[in-house]
C-alpha positions, 0 to 999 in steps of 0.5 A, spaced: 500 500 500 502 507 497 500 514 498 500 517 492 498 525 489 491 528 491 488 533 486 482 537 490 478 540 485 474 547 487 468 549 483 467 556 484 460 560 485 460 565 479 458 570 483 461 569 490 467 565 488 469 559 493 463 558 498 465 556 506 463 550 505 469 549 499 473 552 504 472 547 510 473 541 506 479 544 502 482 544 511 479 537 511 483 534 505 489 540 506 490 537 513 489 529 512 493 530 505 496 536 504 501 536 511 507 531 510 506 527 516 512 523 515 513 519 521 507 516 519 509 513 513 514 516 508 513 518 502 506 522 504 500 524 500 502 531 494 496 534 494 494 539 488 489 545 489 486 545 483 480 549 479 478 553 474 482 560 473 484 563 478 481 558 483 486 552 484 494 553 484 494 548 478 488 549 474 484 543 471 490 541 469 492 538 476 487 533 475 491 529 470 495 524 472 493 524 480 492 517 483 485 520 487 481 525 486 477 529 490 471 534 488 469 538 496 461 541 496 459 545 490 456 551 490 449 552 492 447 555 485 449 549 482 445 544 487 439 549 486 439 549 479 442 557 478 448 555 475 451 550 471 457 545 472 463 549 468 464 544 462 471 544 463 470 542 470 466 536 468 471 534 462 477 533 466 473 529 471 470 526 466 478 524 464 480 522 470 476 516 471 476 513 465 484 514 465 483 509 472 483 515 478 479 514 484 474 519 484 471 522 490 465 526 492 464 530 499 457 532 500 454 536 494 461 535 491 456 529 489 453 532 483 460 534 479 461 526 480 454 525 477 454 530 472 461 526 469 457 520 469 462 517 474 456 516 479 452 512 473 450 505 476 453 506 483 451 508 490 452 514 492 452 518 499 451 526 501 448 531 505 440 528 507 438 535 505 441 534 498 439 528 497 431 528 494 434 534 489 441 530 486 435 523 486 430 528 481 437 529 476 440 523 476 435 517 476 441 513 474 445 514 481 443 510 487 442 515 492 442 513 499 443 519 505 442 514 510 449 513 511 456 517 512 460 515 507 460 509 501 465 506 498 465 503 490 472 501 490 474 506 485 468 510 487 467 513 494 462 519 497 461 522 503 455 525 506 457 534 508 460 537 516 464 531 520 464 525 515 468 529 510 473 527 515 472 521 517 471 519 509 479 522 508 482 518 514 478 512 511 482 513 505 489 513 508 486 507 512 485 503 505 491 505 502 497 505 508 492 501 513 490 502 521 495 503 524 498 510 521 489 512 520 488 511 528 495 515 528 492 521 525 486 521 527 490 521 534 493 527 532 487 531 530 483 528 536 477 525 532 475 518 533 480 513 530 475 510 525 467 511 524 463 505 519 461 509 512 454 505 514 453 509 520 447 513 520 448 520 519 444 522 524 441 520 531 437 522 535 441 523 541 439 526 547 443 530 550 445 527 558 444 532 563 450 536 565 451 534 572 451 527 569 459 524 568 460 520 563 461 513 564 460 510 557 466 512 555 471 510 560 467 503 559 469 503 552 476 506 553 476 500 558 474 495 553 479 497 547 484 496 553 482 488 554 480 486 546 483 480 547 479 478 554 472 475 554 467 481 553 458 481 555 455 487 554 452 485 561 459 487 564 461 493 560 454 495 562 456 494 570 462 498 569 459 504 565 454 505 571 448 503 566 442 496 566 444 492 559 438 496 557 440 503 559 447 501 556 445 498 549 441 504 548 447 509 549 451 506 545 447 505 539 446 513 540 453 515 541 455 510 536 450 508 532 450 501 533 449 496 538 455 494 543 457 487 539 457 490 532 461 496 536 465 490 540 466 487 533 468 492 529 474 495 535 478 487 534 478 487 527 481 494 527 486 490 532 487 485 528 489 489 522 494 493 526 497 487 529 497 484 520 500 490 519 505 491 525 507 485 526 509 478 523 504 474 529 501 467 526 494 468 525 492 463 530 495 469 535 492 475 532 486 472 533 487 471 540 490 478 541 484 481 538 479 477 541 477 474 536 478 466 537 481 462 532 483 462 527 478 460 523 473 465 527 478 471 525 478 469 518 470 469 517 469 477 521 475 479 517 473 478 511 466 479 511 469 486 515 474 488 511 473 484 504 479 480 503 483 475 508 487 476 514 492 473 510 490 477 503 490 482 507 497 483 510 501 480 503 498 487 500 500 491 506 507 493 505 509 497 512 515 503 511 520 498 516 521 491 519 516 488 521 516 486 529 513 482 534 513 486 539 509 492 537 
């Protein structure tokens, strides 16, 4: 697995030039993408700001050649229907994917995706909001707002705000695996990893402010003791909570059950520890709480989409495997 070049493409508004919104999305790419985090994994990303003129420090022509390209929020006259895609904007994105770029949307970036034909046949994600309009237009597109991001293999999308982040540290996650992922996401101090099936919203109420919070030492702890023996009866005594209470906080905090939650978090262990180390599988599947093997190779593949082994012979880390990490 490799890094490799970034072309971040700004669509302007005609009249107001780059909306807050492109501004935004542009920190998210810049900061996962655009700051060489070199200790992480060396060569890091080169990204390209790219766009029509004057926008973009490298015009459309940026676009060629990139290994990833990624189209922010457009402006709101384009999902209004008060402005057109710039011909030449969807050309180059146009362009880009038939020369076998992965192409990449974050909100209402949908619809310069869409407009190429890049969306055709596939499902694809944005912001609730824009859903019902970018469905009226494109028929052809599967349009699916219940969730935070997708991801077609050459084709990905996110719906707007947060998931923007969390679809970009799912990118470094695929392409220089867990490990360096949960890093960066440490670094910018957000959640390490959140599933593109996650729903993009919940209805969380809010705890009262005297009420401390005992969900989350209780998940810290159960990330802590992965390869143990885990019920959600016992996490539910040691955040304070009845299983019933504790099932329904989780579902609101995280967006999902407590097992599903639990599963995800070992096989995210299990991929650092294929990543890290040249462990057997048998005792990746111990350290990570997922048994044997044969348990591991099961939840991982339907997880992940490839084998534990497939997956660390494509994983290729920046220096010597060790045991002990």
């Amino acid at each position: 697995m490799s890094a490799g070049t970034v072309a971040v493409v700004l669509v302007p508004d005609e009249r107001a030039g780059i909306s807050p919104w492109d501004l935004y999305e542009l920190s998210v790419v810049s900061m996962v993408f655009g700051i060489p985090h070199t200790d992480l994994a060396d060569p890091w990303y080169t990204l390209r700001v790219c766009g029509p003129a004057p926008h973009g420090t490298h015009g459309l022509a940026g676009i060629a050649g990139a290994h990833t390209v990624v189209v922010p929020s457009v402006p709101d006259a384009v999902v209004e229907g008060r402005q057109e895609l710039p011909a030449d904007v969807v050309g180059a994105l146009r362009a880009a994917a038939g020369a076998g770029a992965r192409m990449v949307s974050m909100c209402s970036g949908a619809f310069a995706l869409a407009a190429a034909g890049v969306l055709d046949g596939r499902r694809a994600t944005l912001h609730h909001a824009y859903a019902a309009e970018l469905a009226a237009r494109h028929p052809e597109v599967t349009v699916d707002a219940s969730v935070l991001y997708t991801d077609e293999e050459t084709v990905l999308t996110g719906a707007g705000a947060a998931a923007g982040l969390d679809l970009c540290l799912h990118l470094v996650r695929k392409d220089l695996g867990a490990g360096v992922a949960g890093a960066l996401a440490s670094r910018l101090v957000v959640p390490a990893h959140r599933a593109g099936d996650r729903p993009q919203s919940l209805a969380a109420p809010l705890p009262p402010a005297e009420e401390p919070d005992t969900l989350g030492p209780a998940l810290q702890w159960a990330v802590e003791h992965l390869h143990e023996p885990l019920s959600v009866d016992e996490l539910a005594r040691r955040a304070h909570m009845s299983p019933r209470t504790f099932h329904r906080r989780v579902r609101e905090t995280q967006g999902t059950t407590p097992l599903q939650w639990l599963l995800g978090q070992r096989v995210a262990r299990a991929q650092a520890l294929l990543e890290s180390t040249d462990l057997p599988v048998e005792q990746i599947g111990e350290r990570s709480g997922l048994g044997t093997s044969a348990n591991l190779r099961r939840h991982f593949t339907r997880a992940v989409g490839v084998s534990p082994t497939a997956y660390r012979a494509g994983f290729r880390p920046s220096g010597p495997p060790s045991r002990d990490r």
